[in-house]
C-alpha positions in Angstrom: 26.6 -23.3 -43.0 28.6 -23.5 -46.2 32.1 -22.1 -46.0 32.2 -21.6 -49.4 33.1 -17.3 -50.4 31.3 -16.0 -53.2 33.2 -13.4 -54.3 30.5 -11.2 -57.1 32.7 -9.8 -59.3 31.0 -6.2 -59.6 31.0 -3.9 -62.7 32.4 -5.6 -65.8 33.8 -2.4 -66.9 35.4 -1.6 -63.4 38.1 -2.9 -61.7 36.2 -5.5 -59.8 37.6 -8.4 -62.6 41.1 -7.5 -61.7 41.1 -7.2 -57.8 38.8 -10.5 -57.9 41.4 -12.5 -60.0 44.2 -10.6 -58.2 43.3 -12.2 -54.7 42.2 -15.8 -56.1 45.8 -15.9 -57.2 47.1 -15.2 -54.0 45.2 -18.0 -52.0 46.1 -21.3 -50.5 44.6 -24.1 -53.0 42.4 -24.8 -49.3 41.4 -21.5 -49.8 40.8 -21.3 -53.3 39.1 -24.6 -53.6 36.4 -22.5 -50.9 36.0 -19.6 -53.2 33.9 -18.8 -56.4 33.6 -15.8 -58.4 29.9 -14.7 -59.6 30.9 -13.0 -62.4 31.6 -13.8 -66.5 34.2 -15.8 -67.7 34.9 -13.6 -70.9 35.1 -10.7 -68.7 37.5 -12.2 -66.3 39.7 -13.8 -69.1 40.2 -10.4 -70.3 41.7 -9.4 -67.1 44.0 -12.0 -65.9 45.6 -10.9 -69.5 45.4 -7.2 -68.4 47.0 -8.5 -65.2 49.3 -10.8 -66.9 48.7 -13.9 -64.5 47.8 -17.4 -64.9 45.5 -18.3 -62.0 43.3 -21.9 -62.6 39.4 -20.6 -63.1 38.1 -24.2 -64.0 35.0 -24.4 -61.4 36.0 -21.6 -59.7 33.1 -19.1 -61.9 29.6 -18.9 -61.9 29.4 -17.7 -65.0 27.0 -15.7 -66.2 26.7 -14.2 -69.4 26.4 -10.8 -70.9 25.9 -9.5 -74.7 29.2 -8.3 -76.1 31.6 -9.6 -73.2 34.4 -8.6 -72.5 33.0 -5.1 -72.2 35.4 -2.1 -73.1 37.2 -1.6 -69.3 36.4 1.7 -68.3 33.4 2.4 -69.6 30.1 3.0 -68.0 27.1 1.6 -69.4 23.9 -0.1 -68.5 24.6 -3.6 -69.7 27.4 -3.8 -67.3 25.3 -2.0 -64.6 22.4 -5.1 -65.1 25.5 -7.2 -65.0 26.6 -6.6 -61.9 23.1 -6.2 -60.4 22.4 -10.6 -62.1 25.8 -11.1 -60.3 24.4 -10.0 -56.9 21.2 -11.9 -57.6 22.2 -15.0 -58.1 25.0 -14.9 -55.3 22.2 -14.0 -52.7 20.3 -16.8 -53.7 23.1 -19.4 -53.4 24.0 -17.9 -49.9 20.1 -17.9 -49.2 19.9 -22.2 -50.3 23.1 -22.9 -48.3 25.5 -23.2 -51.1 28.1 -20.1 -49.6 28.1 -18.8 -46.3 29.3 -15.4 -47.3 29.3 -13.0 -50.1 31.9 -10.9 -50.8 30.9 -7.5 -53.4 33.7 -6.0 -55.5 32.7 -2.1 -56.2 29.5 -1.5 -58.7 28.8 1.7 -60.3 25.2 3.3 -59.0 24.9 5.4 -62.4 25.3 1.8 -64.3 23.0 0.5 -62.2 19.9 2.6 -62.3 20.9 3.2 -65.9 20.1 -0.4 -66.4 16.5 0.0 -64.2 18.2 -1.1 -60.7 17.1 1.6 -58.8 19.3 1.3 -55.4 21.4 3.8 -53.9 24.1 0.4 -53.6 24.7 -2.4 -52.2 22.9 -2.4 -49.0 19.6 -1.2 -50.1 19.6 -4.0 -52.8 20.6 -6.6 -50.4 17.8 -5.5 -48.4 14.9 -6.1 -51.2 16.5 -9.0 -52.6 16.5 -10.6 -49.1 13.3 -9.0 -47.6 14.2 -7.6 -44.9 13.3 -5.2 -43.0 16.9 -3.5 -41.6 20.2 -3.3 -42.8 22.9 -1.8 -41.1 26.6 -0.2 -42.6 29.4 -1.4 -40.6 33.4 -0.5 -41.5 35.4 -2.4 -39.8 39.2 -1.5 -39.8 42.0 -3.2 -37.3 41.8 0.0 -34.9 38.4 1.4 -35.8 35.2 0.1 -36.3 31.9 2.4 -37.1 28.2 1.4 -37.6 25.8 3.8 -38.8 22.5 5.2 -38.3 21.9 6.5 -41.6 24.2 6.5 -44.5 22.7 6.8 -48.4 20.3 10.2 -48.0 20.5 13.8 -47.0 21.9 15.2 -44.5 18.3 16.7 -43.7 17.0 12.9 -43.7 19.5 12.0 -41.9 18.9 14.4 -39.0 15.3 12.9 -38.8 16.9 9.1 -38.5 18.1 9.8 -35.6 15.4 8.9 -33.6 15.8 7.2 -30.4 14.3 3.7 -31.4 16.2 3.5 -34.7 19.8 4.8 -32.5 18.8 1.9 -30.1 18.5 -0.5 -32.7 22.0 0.4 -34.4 23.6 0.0 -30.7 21.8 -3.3 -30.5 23.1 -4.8 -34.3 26.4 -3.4 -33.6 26.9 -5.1 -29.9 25.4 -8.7 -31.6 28.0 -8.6 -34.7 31.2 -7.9 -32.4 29.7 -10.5 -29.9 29.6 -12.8 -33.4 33.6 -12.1 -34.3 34.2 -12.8 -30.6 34.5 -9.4 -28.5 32.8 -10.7 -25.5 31.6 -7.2 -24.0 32.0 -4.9 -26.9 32.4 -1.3 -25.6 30.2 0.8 -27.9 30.6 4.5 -28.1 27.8 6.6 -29.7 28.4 9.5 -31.6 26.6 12.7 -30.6 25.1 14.6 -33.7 25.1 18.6 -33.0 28.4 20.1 -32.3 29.3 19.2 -28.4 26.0 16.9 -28.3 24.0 20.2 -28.4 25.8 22.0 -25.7 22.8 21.6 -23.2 20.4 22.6 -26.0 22.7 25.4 -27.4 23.1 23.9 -30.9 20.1 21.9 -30.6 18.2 19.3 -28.2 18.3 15.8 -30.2 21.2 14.8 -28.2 19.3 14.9 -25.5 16.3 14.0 -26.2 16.6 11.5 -28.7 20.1 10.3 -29.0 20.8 9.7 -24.8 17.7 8.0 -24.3 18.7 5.4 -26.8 22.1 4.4 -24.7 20.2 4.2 -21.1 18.0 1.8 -22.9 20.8 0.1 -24.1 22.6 0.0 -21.1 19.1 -1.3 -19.4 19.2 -4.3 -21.7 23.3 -4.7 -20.3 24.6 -3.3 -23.4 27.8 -1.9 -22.6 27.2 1.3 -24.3 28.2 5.3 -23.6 27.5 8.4 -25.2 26.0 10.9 -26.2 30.2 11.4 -26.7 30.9 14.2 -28.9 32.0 13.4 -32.4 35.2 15.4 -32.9 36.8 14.0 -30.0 34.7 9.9 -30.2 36.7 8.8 -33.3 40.0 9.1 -31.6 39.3 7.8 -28.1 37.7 4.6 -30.4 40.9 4.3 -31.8 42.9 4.6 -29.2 41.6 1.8 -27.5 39.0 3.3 -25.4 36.1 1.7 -27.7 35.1 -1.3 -29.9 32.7 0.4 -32.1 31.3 3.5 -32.5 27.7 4.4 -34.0 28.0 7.1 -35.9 24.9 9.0 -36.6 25.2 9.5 -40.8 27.2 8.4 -43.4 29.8 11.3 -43.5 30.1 11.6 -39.6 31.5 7.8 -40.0 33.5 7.3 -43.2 35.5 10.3 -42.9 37.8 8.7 -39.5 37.7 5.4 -41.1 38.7 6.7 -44.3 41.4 9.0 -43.1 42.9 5.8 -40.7 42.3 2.5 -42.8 41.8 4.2 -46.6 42.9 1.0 -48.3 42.0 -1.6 -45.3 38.4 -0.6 -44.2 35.5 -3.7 -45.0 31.9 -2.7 -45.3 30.0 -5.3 -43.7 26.4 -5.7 -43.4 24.6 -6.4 -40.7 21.4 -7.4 -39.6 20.6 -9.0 -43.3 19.9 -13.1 -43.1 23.3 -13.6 -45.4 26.5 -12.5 -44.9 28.2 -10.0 -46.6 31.2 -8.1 -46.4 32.8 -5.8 -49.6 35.7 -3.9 -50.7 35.1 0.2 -49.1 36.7 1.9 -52.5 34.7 2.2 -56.0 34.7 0.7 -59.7 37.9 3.5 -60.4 37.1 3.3 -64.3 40.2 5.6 -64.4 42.3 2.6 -64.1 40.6 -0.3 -64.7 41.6 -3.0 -67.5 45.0 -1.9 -67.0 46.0 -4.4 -64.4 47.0 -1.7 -62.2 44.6 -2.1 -59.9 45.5 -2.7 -55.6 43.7 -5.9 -54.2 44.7 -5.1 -50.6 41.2 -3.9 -50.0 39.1 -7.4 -51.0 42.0 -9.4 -49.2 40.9 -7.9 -46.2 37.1 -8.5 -47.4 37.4 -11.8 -47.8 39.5 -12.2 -44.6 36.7 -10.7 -42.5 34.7 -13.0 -44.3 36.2 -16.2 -43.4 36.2 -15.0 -40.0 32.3 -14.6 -40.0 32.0 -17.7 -41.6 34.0 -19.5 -39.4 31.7 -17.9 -36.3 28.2 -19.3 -37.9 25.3 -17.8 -37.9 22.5 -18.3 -34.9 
């Protein structure tokens, strides 16, 4: 397995340029000499003057191009929405031949992106068709807390209907693998009821019980150190406190509101389950302030930290 980073530099008109550059400049030459940038050259060279560093790009870009580069910063549009979609391409391919061992995603802009024909609701959905497979699986990962979910890009109706007890059991069972990967030995996995008091013994509904607990005594069957049913308003803390490893959340809201609220600038979205690695900044394109150098990188340091670390455990 390489342990080469490829760091995809995200929307050219977002601030994906600047937080990419921002955290190359920060590296060891070790690390920097282990690290390329799928992105354009132009693009980039326009931000590190934003930025107003000098960091060494020779053979640290994949460049590829796109008409009219440097794009205006700040702007949406569908060229830099198919830009951002080529940079993802060819970074999965390079991971799929061997040539990285993990890809790291600054933030693209889902407007841009089906604007240009890309018709993905982000990152994980794409990563899924571009790879073929079958599952993919959201995990944020903080220092304290660390949540994979059941559902996260569709309805709250839709997601109700995910949370069936073979696609809860599989969650517990991607979750318990990826912790065992980063080296928690027995990971302690909570799971995250989805009526109000798990359903109050069918009071506020009966998919707690019949859907949702079935899933963690098959879990625990397969000596899967796993609990729950736990209710979510109380879960997120205990996690955090100690009491937990992960928690499976059951939908996207349920999940990225603790994380958010505890690790809002620290948080890596890592996927799981796919036949690459990757992990990515949890915060968007912010067109508000990008091109003006402004921009924090504490977000992909952490990224590409957490990638190291999964490229440093292998892959089975």
């Amino acid at each position: 397995m390489s342990d080469i980073i490829g760091i995809t530099m995200g929307d050219p008109a977002g601030v994906g340029p600047e937080i990419s550059l921002k955290a190359l400049a920060e590296m060891s030459e070790a690390d920097r000499s282990r690290t390329l940038i799928y992105g354009n050259l132009a693009t980039l060279e326009a931000a590190k003057a934003a930025i107003g560093i000098d960091v060494d790009l020779t053979d640290r870009v994949v460049d590829l191009p796109i008409e009219g580069a440097p794009l205006p910063f700040g702007k949406l549009s569908a060229v830099a929405g198919d830009a951002a979609f080529r940079f993802i391409e060819k970074a999965v391919r390079d991971a799929e031949a061997g040539k990285i061992g993990c890809i790291v995603t600054a933030p693209i802009n889902k407007e841009a992106l089906n604007a240009a024909g890309h018709h993905y609701d982000g990152h994980t959905g794409m990563l899924r068709h571009l790879t073929g497979s079958k599952a993919a699986y959201m995990l944020l990962a903080s220092e304290r807390l660390k949540v994979i979910h059941v559902s996260t890009h569709v309805a709250l109706q839709e997601a109700i209907r995910r949370s069936t007890t073979e696609r809860v059991l599989a969650t517990i069972r991607a979750g318990d693998a990826h912790l065992k990967r980063i080296g928690i030995e027995k990971p302690r996995i909570a799971v995250a009821g989805l009526n109000p008091h798990c359903g109050e013994n069918g009071l506020f509904g009966t998919e707690d019980d019949e859907q949702i607990a079935p899933a963690v005594a098959a879990a625990r069957a397969e000596g899967i150190d796993a609990y729950g049913p736990i209710p979510a308003d109380t879960v997120f803390y205990r996690a955090y406190s100690g009491a937990f490893d992960l928690v499976v959340a059951q939908y996207h809201d349920q999940g990225h509101i603790p994380i958010k609220l505890v690790a809002f600038d620290t948080a890596v979205n890592v996927s799981v389950e796919l036949p690459i690695d990757r992990t990515s900044v949890d915060h968007g394109t912010a067109f508000d302030i990008a091109g003006k150098g402004i921009a924090n990188h504490g977000n992909m340091n952490a990224a590409i930290a957490y990638a190291r670390k999964l490229v440093a455990g292998g892959r089975k």
